[in-house]
C-alpha positions in Angstrom: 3.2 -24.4 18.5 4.6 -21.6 16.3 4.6 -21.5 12.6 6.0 -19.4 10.1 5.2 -17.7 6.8 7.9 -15.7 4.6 7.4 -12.4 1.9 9.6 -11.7 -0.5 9.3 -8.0 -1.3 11.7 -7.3 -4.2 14.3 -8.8 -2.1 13.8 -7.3 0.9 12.5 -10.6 3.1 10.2 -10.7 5.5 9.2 -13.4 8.5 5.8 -13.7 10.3 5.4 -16.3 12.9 3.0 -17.3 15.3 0.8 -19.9 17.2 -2.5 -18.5 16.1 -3.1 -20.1 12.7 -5.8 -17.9 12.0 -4.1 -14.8 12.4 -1.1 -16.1 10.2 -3.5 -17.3 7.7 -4.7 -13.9 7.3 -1.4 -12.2 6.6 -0.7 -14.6 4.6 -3.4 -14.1 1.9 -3.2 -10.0 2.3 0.1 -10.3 1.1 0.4 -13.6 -1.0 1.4 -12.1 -4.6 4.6 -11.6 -2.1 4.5 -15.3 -0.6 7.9 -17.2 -0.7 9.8 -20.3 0.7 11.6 -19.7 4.1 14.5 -17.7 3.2 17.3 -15.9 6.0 14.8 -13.0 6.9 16.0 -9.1 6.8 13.0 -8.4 9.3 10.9 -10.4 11.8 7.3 -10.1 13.1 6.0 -12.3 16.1 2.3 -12.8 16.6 1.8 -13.7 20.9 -2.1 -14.8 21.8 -1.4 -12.5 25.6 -1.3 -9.1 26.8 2.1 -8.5 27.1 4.6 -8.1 29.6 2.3 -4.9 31.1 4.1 -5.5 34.8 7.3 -4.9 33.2 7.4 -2.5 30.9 9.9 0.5 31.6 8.5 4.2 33.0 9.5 6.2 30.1 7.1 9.2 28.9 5.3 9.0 25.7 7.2 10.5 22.7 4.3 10.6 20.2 0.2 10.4 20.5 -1.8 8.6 17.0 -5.7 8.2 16.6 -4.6 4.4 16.6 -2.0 4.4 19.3 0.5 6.1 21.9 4.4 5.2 21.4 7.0 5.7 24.2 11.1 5.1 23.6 13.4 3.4 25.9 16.7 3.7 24.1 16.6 1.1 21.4 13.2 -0.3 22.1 10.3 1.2 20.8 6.7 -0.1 22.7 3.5 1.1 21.0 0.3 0.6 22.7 -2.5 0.5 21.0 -4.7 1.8 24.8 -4.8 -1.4 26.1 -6.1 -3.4 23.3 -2.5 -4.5 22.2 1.2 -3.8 22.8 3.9 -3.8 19.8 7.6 -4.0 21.0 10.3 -2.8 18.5 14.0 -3.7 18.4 14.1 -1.2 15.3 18.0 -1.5 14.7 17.2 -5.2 14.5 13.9 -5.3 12.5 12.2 -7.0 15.2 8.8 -6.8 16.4 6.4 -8.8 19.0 3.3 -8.0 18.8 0.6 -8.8 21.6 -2.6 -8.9 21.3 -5.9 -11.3 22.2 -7.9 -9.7 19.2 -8.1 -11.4 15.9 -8.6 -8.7 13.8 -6.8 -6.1 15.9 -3.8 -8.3 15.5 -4.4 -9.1 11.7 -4.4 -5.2 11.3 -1.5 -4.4 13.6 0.6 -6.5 11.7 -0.4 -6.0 8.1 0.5 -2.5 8.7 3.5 -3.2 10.5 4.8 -4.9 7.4 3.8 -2.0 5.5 5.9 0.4 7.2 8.9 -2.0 7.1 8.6 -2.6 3.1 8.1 0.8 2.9 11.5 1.9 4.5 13.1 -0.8 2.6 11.8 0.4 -1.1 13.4 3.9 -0.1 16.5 2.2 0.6 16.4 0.7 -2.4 15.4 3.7 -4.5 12.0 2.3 -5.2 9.1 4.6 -4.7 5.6 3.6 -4.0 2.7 5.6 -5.9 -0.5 6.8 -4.2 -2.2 5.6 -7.3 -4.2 2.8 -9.2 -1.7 1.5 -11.7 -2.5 -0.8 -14.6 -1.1 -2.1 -17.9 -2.7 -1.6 -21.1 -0.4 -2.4 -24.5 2.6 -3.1 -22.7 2.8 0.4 -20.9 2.3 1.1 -17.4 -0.5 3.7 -16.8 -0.9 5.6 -13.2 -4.7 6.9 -11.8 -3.9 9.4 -9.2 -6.9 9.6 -7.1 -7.0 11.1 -3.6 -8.2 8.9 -0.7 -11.8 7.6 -1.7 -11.5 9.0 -5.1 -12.0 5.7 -6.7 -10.0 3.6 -7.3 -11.4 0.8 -6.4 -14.3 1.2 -8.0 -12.3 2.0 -10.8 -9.9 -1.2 -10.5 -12.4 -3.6 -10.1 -14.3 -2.2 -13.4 -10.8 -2.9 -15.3 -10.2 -6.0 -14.2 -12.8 -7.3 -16.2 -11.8 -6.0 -19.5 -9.4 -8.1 -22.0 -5.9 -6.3 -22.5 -5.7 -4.8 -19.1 -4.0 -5.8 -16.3 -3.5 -4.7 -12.9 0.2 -3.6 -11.4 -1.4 -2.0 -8.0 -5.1 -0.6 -6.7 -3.5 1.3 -4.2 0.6 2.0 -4.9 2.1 1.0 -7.5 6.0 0.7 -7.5 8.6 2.8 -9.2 11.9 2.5 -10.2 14.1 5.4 -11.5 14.5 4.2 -14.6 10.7 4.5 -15.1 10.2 0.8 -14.7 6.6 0.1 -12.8 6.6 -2.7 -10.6 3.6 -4.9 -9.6 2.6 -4.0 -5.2 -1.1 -6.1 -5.6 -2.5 -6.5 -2.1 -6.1 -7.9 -1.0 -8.8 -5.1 -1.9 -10.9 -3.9 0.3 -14.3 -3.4 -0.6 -17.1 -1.9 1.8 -19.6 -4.1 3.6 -22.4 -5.0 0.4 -20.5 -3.7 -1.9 -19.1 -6.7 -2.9 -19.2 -7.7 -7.1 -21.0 -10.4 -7.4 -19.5 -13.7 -8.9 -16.5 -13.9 -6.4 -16.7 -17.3 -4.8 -17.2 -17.1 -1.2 -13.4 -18.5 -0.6 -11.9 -14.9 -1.9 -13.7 -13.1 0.3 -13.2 -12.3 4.1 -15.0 -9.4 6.7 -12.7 -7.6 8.6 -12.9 -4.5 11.6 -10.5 -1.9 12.0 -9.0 0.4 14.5 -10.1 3.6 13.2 -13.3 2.9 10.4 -16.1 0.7 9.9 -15.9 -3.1 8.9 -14.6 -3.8 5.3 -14.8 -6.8 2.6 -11.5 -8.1 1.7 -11.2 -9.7 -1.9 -8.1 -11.7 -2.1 -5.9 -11.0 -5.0 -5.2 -14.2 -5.3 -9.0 -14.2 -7.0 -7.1 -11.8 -9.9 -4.1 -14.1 -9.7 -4.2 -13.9 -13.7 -4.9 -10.1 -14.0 -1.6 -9.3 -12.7 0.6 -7.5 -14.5 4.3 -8.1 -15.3 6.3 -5.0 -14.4 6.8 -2.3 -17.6 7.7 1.1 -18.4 5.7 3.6 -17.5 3.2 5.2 -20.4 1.0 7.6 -19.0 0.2 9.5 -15.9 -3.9 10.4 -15.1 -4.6 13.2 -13.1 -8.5 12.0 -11.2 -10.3 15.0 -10.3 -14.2 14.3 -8.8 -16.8 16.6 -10.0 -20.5 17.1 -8.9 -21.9 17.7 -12.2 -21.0 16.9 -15.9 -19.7 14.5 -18.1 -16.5 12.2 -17.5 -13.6 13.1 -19.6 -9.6 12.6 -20.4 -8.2 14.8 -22.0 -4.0 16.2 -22.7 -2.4 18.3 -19.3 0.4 19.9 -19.1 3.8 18.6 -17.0 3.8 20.9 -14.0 0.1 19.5 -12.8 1.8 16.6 -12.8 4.5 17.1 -10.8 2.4 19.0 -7.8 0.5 15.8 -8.1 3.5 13.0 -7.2 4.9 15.8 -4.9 1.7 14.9 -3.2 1.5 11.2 -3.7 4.4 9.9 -4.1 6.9 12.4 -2.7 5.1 13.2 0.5 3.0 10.2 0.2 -0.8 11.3 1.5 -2.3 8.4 1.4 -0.1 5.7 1.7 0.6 4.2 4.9 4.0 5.7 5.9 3.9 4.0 9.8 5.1 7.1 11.4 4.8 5.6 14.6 7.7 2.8 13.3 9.8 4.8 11.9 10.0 8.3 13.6 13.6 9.1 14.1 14.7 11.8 17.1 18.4 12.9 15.7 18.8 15.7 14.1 21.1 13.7 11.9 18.6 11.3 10.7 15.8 14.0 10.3 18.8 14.9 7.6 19.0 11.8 6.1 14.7 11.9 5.4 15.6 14.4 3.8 17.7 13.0 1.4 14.4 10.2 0.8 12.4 13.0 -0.2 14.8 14.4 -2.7 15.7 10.7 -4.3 11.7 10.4 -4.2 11.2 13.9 -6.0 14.0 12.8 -8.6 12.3 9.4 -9.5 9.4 11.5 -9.4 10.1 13.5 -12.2 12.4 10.9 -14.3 8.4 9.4 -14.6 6.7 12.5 -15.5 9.5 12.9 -18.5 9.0 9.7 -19.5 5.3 10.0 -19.9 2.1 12.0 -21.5 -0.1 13.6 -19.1 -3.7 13.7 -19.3 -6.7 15.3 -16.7 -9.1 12.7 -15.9 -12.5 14.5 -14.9 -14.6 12.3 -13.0 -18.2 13.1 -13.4 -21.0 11.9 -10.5 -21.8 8.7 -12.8 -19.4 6.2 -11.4 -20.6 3.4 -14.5 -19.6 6.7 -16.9 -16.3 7.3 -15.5 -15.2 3.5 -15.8 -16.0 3.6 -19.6 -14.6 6.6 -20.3 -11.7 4.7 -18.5 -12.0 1.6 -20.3 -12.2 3.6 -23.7 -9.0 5.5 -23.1 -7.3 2.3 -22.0 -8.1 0.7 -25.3 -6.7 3.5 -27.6 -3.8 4.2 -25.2 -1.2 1.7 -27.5 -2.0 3.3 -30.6 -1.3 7.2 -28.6 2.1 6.3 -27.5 5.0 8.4 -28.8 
């Protein structure tokens, strides 16, 4: 018997359903900061326990080749097979999917990306633009740690969240608006295999394999439930840098660092899941109109970098070092404001 769950990402609603409880129950604590009543939905995600309709499924040639998966077209169905393992099929002018698949954490991971892709698209249509960043609040002032992909962050994020006066608006990407307003995007965290910190009850804390890497811990934000920030204007932007030697340090940059750096993550978006396979358009027309994403990305962009002061964050080898050099900046930052 099928059984649905509902996300309310800043009004942009979101419907999962399926018979495997399990499977459901894991969506529903990656994204439960999001979790909402049923609601009319504006995009629709099926979970089927089978392989698919494999007998049936149209001879059209594959338009696009992933590490994770092949996609072919067929006018306005889009099928993603993910080489046997599991099928996704997309009515994309409808915000439909179905995905198949007899693997629990294949299917846990198909989906929560799926979702990804289609809150992504949605935030551009709403002129909200997701940071590849760890953002937190200190003093009422949202504060953005640009790190590339294993850089940190999460390292850094947990460290934070156990200090008084800060709070945590993403680990991963952070939301912007264009009038500098940062909005909370808290998902679980993912933590590798032994890494875990210790004190989380057992209850927060779930072993997952994916597609492409080894097996990760997930920590369920509902664990931080109380750490999470409200959203608030931005404060100050970090450029992370990792060094092999030296001391940790944070110290004033100037503006144009900062803008090749959310040209990077933010505008192009390296590092954040952008679900290419979801959302790749063929027209020349709507190759046009991504365009026009990337400039209204680049202008909230820099309406941020205005609005804030710029600092270099030199991460040293010492990971304890760099988290109190952190934490130390954090707890001045109020009194540095402008």
């Amino acid at each position: 018997m099928n059984r649905e769950i509902f996300f309310d990402f800043f009004g942009f609603r979101v419907a999962v359903k399926g018979s495997n409880a399990e499977i459901l129950e894991d969506v529903d604590r990656d994204f439960s900061y999001f979790s909402t009543g049923m609601a009319k939905a504006d995009a629709q995600l099926e979970l089927v326990g089978d392989h698919g309709p494999r007998d049936l499924l149209p001879q059209v040639k594959a338009t696009l080749h992933t590490p994770r998966n092949i996609v072919y077209r067929d006018g306005d169905l889009t099928y993603i097979d993910y080489f046997g393992r599991a099928l996704t099929v997309c009515w994309v002018k409808e915000g439909r999917c179905r995905i198949f698949c007899l693997d629990r954490d294949l299917a846990h991971e198909i989906a929560f990306l799926t979702i990804l892709s289609q809150v992504g698209e949605s935030l551009d249509a709403m002129d909200l633009l997701r940071v590849h960043a760890l953002g937190v609040e200190a003093g009422g002032r949202a504060v953005l740690i640009l790190l590339p992909m294993a850089g940190g962050k999460t390292t850094l994020a947990l460290k934070l969240l156990g200090l008084e006066g800060v709070k945590l608006l993403s680990e991963d990407s952070p939301v912007l608006s264009a009038n500098g307003l940062v909005l909370p995007f808290p998902l679980r965290i993912g933590v590798r295999v032994g890494s875990e910190p210790s004190g989380i009850p057992m209850k927060y804390l779930r072993t997952v394999k994916r597609m492409e890497f080894g097996p990760k811990t997930l920590i369920d934000i509902e664990y931080f439930r109380d750490k999470i920030a409200a959203p608030c204007q931005i404060g100050a932007i970090l450029l992370g840098e990792r060094w092999l030697a030296g001391k940790s340090s944070i110290l004033p940059e100037r503006r144009q660092p900062a803008i090749n750096a959310f040209i990077k993550n933010a505008v192009v978006g390296l590092g954040l899941y952008q679900g290419i396979e979801f959302v790749l358009e063929r027209s020349g027309w709507e190759v046009l109109a991504k365009a026009g994403v990337a400039f209204s990305r680049l202008k909230t962009s820099l309406s941020a970098i205005r609005r804030s002061q710029i600092f270099r964050f030199r991460m040293g080898p010492d990971a304890e070092e760099s988290a109190e050099v952190l934490a130390a900046f954090l707890d001045e930052f109020p009194g540095m404001r402008n």
